[in-house]
C-alpha positions as CSV (number, residue, x, y, z in Angstrom):
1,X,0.0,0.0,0.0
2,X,1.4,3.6,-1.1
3,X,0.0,6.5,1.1
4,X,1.1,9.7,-0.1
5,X,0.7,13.7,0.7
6,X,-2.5,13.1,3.4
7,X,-3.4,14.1,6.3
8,X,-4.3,11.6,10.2
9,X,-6.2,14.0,12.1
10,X,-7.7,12.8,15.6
11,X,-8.7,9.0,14.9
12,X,-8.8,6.6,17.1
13,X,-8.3,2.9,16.5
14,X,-8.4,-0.4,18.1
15,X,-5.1,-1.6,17.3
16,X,-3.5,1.1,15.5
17,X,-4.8,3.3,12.1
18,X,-3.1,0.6,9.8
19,X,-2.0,-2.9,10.5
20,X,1.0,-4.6,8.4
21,X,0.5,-8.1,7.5
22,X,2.5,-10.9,6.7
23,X,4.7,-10.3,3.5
24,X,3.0,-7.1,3.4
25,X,4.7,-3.5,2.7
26,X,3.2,-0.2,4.1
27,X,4.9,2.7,2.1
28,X,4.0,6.8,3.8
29,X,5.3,9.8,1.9
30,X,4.5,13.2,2.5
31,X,2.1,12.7,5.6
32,X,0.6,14.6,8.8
33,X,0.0,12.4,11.8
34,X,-2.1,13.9,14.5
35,X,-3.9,13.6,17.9
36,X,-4.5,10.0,16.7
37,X,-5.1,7.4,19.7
38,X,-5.2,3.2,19.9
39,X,-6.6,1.4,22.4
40,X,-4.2,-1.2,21.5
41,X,-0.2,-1.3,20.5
42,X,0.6,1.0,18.5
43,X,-0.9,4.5,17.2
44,X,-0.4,4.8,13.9
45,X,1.0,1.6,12.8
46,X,1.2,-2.0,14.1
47,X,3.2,-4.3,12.0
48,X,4.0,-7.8,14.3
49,X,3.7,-10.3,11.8
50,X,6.4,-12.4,9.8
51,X,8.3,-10.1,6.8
52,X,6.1,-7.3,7.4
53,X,8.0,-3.9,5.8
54,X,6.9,-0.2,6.7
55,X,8.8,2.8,5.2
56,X,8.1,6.8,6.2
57,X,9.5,9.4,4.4
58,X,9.3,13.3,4.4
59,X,6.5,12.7,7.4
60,X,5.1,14.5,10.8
61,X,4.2,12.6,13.6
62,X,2.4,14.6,16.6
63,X,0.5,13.7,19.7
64,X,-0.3,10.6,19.0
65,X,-0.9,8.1,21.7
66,X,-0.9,4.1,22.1
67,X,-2.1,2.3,25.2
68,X,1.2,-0.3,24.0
69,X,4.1,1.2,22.0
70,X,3.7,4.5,20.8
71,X,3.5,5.5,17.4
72,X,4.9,2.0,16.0
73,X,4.3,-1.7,17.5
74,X,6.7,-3.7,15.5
């Protein structure tokens, strides 16, 4: 998946706005990330599983809060 130039602005999420699966790639470019919240591990993303890839570039991360892990549960 390929996110680019978009703005996170206060969501909340379970377990994090995106979730990284097995074998899967998470690409961010260009991006605003905040006053986002997860109940569960990680705000933005959590990314546990087996050859799971996440790249940010050129981003902003602020305010965002996890229960576990912050912005990123990997």
């Amino acid at each position: 998946m390929w996110i680019d130039d978009s703005v996170f602005l206060r969501n909340t999420a379970n377990e994090a706005l995106f979730q990284v699966s097995a074998l899967a790639t998470l690409k961010v470019s260009s991006s605003i990330f905040s006053d986002n919240y997860s109940l569960g591990r990680g705000s933005i993303v959590f990314a546990q599983q087996l050859s799971s890839v996440t790249l940010f570039a050129s981003s902003v991360f602020s305010r965002n809060y996890a229960i576990l892990g912050g912005v990123f549960f990997a």
